[in-house]
N, C-alpha and C positions, 0 to 999 in steps of 0.2 A: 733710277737715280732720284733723288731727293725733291728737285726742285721738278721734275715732269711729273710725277707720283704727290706732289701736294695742288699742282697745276689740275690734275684729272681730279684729285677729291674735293675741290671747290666747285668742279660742274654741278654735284648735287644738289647742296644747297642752295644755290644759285637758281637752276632751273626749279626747287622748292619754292622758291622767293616769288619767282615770275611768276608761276602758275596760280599762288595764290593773291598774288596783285590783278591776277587775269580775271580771277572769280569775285575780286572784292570790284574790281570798275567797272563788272556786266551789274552791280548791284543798281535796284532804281532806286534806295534809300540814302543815297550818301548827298549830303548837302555840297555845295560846289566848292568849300574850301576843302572838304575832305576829298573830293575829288581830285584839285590841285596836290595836294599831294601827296594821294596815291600815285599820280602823273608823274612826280620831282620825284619820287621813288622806284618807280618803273625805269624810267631815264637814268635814274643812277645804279641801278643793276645793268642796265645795259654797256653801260661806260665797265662796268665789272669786268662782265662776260667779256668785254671785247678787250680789257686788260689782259686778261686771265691767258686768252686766245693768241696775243702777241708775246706773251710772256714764254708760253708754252712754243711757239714757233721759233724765237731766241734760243733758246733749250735746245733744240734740235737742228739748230743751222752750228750754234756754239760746240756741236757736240757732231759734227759730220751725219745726222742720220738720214737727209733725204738727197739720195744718189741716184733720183730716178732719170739722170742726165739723157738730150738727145738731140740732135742735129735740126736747129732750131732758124725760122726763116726770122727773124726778129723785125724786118718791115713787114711783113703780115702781119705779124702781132699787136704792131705798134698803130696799125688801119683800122682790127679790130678794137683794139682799144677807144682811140678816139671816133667812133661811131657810138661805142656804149656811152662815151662822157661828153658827148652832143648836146643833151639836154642840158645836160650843167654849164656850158659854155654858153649856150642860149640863152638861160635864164638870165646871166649876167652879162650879157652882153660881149661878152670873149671872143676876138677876133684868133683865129688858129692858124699857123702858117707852117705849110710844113717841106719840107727837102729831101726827101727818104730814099736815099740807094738800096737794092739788095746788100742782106748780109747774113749768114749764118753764124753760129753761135753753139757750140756743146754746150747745155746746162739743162738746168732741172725747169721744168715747162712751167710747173707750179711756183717755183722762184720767180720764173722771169714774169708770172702776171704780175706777185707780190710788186716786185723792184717797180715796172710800168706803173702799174695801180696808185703806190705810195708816190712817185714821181709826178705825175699825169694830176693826181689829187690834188697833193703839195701844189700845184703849181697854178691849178682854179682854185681851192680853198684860202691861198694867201694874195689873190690876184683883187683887184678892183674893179669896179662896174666898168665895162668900156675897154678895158685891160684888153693884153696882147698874150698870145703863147706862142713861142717858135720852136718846133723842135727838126734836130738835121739828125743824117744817120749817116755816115760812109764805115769806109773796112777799120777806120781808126778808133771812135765811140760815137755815143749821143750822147745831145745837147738839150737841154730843155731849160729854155729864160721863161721870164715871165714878169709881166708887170706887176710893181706888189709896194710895200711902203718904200720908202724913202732913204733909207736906212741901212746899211747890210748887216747880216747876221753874222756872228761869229762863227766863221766856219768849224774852228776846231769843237766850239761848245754844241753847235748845232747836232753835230754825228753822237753825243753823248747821251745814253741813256737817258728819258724822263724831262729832257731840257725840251721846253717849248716857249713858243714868245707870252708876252702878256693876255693877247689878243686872243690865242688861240683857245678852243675847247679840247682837243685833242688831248692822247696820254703823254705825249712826247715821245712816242717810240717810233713812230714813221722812218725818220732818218738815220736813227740808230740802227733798224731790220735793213734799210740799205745796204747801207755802211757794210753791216754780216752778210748780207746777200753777192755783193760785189768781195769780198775779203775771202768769202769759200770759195767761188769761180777763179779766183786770183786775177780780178781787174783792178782797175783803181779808180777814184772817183774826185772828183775837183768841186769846191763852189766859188763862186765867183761873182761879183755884184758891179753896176756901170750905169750911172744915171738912171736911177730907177729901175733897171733890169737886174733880175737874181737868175744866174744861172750854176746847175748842175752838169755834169759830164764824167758819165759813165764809158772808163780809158777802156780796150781789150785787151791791151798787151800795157800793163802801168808805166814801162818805160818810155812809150809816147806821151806820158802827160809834160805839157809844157811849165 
């Protein structure tokens, strides 16, 4: 298809780009504005690549091709999870609360990091120093709040390709590969805002969402 096959031919040049950004910042001649940016250039190939990469993972959730589906513990996953994003809670001081019943789940292993990941992310990257994270799990869905601006987002605009807040540095596609990741499983997913708290909730069955 068109748009995975221009997806794969931008790896090229791209990893061209990088390589010889790599060889031009081992140089000892470069005065430290040219340093600067080579740096703002390397950083914004990398924001590429990692377009490029979410681009091409849309592609292919849009397109049914990864059905590597399997009987999944999804509170183990959700333990490993927040052990890797420890440090990032630490650094900003993120208090984490969590509620987590067993629950299994049929889906694609590699989805379900994506969904966590993007979720888990969202939810320290938009939080503030001292902030709160809660997430619950029973047979119904997960919840994930979090302390974060003031404000609530437009939910319907939020799940839209490319929409991000002003704040953000991100591509805006975080919630949009949700959004596809929960719509292939056939769940459903809610956001929700209450006194400073933003929460998401991933339904299992969409006719439970309230």
């Amino acid at each position: 298809m068109f748009t995975e096959n221009a997806s794969h031919e931008m790896m090229t040049p791209i990893a061209v780009i990088n390589a010889k950004l790599d060889m031009m910042l081992q140089s000892a001649n470069l005065s430290e504005e040219q340093s600067k940016n080579l740096i703002d250039l390397y950083r914004a190939t990398a924001k590429l690549t990692k377009l490029n990469q979410s681009l091409l993972l849309l592609v292919k959730i849009d397109n049914n091709l990864l059905r590597d589906r399997e009987q999944l513990n999804l509170k183990s996953i959700l333990v490993e999870k927040l052990q890797y994003f420890q440090e990032f809670t630490q650094q900003k001081g993120i208090a984490v609360h969590i509620n987590l019943q067993d629950h299994t789940l049929l889906m694609s292993r590699y989805l379900a990091d994506i969904l966590l990941d993007n979720l888990i992310g969202n939810a320290i990257r938009h939080n503030h120093e001292g902030g709160s994270i809660d997430i619950k799990l029973n047979s119904q869905a997960l919840w994930i709040s979090n302390t974060g601006t003031n404000e609530p987002l437009d939910d319907k605009i939020a799940f839209d390709r490319f929409y991000k807040s002003p704040s953000s540095e991100g591509m805006g596609l975080g919630l949009a590969i949700v959004k596809q990741i929960v719509e292939l499983h056939q769940f459903g997913i809610t956001y929700s805002y209450q006194t400073g708290v933003h929460t998401f909730a991933v339904f299992f069955t969409p006719h439970s969402i309230q």
